[in-house]
C-alpha positions in Angstrom: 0.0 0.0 0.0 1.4 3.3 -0.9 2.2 5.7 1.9 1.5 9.4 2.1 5.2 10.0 1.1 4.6 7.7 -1.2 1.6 9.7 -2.8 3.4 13.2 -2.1 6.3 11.9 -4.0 4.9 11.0 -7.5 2.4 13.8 -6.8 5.2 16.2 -7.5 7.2 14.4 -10.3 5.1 15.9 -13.0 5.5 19.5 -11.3 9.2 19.7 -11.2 9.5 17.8 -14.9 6.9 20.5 -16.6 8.6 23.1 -14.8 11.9 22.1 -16.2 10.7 22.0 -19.5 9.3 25.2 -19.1 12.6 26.5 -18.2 14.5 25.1 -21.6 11.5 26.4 -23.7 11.4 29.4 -22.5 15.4 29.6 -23.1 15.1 28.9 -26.9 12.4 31.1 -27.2 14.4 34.1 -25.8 17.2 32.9 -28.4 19.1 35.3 -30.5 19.8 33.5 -33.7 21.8 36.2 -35.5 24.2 37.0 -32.4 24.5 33.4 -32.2 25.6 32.8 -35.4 27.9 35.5 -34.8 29.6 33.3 -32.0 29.8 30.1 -33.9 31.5 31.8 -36.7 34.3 33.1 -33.9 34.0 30.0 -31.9 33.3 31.8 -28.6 31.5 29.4 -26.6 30.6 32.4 -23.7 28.9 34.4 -26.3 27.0 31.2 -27.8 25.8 29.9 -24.4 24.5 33.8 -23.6 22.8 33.8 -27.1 21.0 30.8 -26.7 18.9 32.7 -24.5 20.1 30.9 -21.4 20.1 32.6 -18.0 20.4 30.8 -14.2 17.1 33.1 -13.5 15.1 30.4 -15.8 15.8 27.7 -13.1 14.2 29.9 -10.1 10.7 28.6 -10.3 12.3 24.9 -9.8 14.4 26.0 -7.4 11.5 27.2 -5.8 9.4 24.1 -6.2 12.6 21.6 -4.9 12.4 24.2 -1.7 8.3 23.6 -1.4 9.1 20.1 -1.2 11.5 20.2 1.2 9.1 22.8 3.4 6.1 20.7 3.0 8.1 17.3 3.7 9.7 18.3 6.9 5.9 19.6 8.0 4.5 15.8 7.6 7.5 14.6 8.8 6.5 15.7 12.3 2.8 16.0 11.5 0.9 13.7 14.3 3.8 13.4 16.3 2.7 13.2 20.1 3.5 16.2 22.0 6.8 15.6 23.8 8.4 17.1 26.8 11.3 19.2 27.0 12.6 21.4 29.6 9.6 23.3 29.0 7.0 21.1 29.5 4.5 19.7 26.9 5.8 20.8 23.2 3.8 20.2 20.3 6.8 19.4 17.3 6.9 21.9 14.3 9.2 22.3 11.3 11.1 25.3 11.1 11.8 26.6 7.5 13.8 29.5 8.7 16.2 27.2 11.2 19.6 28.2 10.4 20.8 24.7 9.4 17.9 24.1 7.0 18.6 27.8 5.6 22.5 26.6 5.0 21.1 23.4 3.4 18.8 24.9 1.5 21.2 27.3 -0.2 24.0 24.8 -0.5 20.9 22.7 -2.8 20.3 26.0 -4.5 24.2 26.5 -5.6 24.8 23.1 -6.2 21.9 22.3 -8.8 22.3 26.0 -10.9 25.9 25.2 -11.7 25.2 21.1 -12.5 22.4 22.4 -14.8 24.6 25.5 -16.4 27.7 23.1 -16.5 25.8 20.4 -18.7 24.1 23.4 -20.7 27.4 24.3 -21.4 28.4 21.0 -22.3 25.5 20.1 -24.7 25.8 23.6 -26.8 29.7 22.1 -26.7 28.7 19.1 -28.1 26.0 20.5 -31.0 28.7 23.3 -32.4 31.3 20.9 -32.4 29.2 18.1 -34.0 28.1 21.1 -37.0 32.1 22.0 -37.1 32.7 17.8 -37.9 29.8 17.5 -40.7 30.6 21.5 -42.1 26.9 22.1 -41.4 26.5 26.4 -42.0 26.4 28.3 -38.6 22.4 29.2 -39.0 21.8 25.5 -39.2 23.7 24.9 -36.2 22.5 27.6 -34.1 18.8 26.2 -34.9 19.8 22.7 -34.2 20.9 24.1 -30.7 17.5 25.9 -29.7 14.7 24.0 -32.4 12.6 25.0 -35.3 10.5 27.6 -34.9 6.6 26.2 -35.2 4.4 29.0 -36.9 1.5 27.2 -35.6 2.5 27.8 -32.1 5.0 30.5 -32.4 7.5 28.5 -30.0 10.6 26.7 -31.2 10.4 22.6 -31.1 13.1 20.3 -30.7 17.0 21.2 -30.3 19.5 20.2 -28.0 19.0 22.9 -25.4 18.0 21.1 -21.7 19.5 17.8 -23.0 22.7 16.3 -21.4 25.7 16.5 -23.2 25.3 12.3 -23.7 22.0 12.9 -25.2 23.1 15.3 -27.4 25.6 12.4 -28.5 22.2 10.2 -29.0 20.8 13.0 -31.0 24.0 13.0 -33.4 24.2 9.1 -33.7 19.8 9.3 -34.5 21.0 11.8 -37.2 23.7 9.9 -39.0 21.9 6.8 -38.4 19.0 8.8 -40.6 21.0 9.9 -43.2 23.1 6.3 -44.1 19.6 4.1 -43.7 21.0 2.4 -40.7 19.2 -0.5 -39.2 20.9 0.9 -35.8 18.0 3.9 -36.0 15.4 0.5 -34.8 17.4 0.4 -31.5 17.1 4.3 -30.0 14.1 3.5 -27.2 14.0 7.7 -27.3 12.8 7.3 -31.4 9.1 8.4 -32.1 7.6 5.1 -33.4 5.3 6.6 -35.4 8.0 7.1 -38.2 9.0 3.7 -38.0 7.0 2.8 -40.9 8.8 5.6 -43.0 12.1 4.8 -41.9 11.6 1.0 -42.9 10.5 1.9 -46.2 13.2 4.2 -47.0 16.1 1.4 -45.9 14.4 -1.7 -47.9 14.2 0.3 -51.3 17.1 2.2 -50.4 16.0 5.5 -50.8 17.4 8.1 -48.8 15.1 10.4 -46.3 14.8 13.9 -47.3 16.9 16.7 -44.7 13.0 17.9 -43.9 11.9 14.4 -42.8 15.2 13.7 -41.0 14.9 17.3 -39.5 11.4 16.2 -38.2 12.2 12.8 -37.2 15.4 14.5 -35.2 12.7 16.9 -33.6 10.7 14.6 -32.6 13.4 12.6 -31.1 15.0 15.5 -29.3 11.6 16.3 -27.6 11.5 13.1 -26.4 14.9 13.1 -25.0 14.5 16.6 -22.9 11.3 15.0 -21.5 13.3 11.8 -20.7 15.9 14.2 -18.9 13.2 16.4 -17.5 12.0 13.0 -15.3 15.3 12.4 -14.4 16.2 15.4 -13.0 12.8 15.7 -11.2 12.8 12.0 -9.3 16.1 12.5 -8.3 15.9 15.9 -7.3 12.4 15.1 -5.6 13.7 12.3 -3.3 16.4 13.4 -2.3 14.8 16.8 -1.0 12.3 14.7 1.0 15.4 12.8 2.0 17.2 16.1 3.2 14.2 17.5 4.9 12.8 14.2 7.1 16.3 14.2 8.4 16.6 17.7 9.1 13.1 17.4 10.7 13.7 14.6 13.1 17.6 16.6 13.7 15.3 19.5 14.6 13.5 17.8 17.4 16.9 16.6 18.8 18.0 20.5 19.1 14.4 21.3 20.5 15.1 18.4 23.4 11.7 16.5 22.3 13.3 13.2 21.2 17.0 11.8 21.4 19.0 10.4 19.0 19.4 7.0 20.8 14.7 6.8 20.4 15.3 6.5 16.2 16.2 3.7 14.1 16.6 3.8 10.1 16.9 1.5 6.9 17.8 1.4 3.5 15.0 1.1 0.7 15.3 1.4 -3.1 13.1 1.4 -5.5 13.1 -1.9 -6.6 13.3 -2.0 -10.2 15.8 -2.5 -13.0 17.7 1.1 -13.0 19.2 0.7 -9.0 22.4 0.7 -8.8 23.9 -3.1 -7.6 25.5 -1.2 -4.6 22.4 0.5 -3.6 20.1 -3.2 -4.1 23.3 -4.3 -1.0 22.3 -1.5 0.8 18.7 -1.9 0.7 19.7 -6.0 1.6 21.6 -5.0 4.5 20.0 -2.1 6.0 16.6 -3.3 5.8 13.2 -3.2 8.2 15.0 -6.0 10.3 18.6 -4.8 10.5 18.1 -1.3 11.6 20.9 1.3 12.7 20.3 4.0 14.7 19.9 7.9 13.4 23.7 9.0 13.3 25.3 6.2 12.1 26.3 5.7 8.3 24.9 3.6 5.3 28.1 2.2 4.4 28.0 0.7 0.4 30.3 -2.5 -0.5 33.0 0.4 -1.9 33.3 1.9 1.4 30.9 5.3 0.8 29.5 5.8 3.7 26.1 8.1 3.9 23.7 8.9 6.2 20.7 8.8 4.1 20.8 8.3 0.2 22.0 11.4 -1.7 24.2 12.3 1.4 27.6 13.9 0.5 28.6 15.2 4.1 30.7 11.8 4.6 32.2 12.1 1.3 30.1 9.8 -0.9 31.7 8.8 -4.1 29.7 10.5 -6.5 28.7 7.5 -8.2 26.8 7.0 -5.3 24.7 10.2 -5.6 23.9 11.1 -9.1 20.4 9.6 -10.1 19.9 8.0 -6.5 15.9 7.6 -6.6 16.2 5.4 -2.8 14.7 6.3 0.3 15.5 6.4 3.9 12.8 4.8 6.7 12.9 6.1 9.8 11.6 4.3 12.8 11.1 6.8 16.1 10.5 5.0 19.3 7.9 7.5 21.1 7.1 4.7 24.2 10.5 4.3 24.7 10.9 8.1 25.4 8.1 8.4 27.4 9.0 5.1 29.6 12.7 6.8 29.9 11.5 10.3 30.7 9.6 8.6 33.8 
């Protein structure tokens, strides 16, 4: 049976995807064609990335929505908790946003996902002028591949590498050659719009080469597919592991307040349980599980010797192998009799 994280969590997949691709449209939109063709003509990268319309203010409404998450996650975290005594009395637990920790946390997430995104933006817009330079393509022709066609129906520009990865832009120039030399190979992209299929077959048995307009729209349609499949990438993994942050900053919280101690809270080790985990994270998941619990502060500690205290952690020094992509989640187990019985 799902759980209410469980719920929240796929609740706000769609969110954070849409709102990424919100972010790359709206960068190709605000494109410059003419000054970047300018920069692809000089080779100036800097100019070229700035052209494409790309700006770190596009990624604020995710940033923003990661940063709800976390909020609304360390509120249910400690939603129908008991009230718990502390020198005080009788405390009802709460979340506090605006604790200095969560604030540091908060803006170290903030710093950390602008430059990974601007980084691979870089990379990709790398990767699509240097693939033009190889084939001799003309500089418009490049700069168009980088932000898409412009669709007069919709007045928005379709397609182009802008949001990909800098290894899906490499799919997007194998999909492309593949088109052009009638290559069986085209059958095996799972990113490939089926609906061409037919096409495509038709043109390798008689051995008729596809026109640079249907390749252009096959190469659209792939490249749509691809910043979508990147879009629900980025928002699983950014999803989970900002619940991840924020239950353990939330449960941390309550051992500042004095409500709870750290010695009342046991955790585990669960993945997702399908075919993309990580092998080391399936040993994880086998050795930390519901029965072999370990208490709050102590480290997940994978077969390599990365040790983290929930998955996504990097304050032990997690290999980043470890990190990038992790979609796991850590239980948490709080022993609220225990306290009580202790606390007399």
């Amino acid at each position: 049976m799902a759980t209410t994280f469980d719920k929240f969590y796929a609740l706000q997949i769609p969110e954070v995807r849409d709102l990424f691709i919100e972010a790359m449209r709206d960068v190709s939109d605000n494109a410059n064609i003419e000054e970047m063709i300018k920069a692809i003509e000089t080779n100036d990268i800097d100019r070229l990335v700035q052209a494409s319309g790309y700006n770190v203010v596009v990624l604020n409404q995710i940033v923003d929505k990661i940063e709800d998450i976390y909020e609304r996650t360390g509120n249910m975290m400690v939603d129908g908790w008991p009230k718990l005594r502390n020198a005080f009395g009788l405390v009802t637990p709460v979340f506090n946003i605006r604790n200095p920790t969560v604030e540091h946390e908060l803006s170290e997430f903030s710093s950390r996902f602008i430059k990974e995104i601007t980084d691979e933006m870089r990379k990709s817009i790398q990767e699509t002028l240097t693939d033009g330079m190889i084939r001799g393509v003309n500089p418009r022709e490049t700069a168009i591949n980088i932000v898409g066609r412009y669709d007069p129906k919709t007045h928005k520009r379709i397609g182009g590498t802008i949001g990909l990865a800098s290894n899906q832009v490499k799919w997007v120039n194998s999909a492309r050659t593949y088109l052009r030399n009638l290559d069986e190979r085209y059958f095996s992209l799972g990113l490939r719009d089926k609906r061409f299929d037919s096409i495509v077959r038709k043109a390798i048995d008689e051995g008729k080469s596809l026109s640079k307009e249907k390749i252009s729209q096959l190469i659209t349609a792939y490249e749509s597919k691809a910043l979508k499949y990147r879009a629900d990438a980025i928002a699983r993994t950014e999803t989970i592991q900002a619940i991840n942050r924020a239950e353990r900053a939330a449960i941390a919280q309550q051992i500042e307040e004095g409500l709870i101690t750290a010695d009342l809270i046991t955790k585990w080790w669960s993945n997702s349980a399908d075919e993309r985990v990580r092998l080391s994270h399936v040993e994880l998941g086998n050795r930390y599980n519901k029965n072999n619990q370990i208490g709050f502060n102590e480290p997940f500690e994978t077969s390599t010797g990365s040790k983290l205290l929930y998955p996504g952690d990097t304050s032990l020094g997690a290999d980043a192998s470890e990190i990038i992509h992790c979609r796991c989640k850590c239980m948490y187990h709080v022993d609220f009799v225990k306290g009580v019985r202790d606390n007399g």
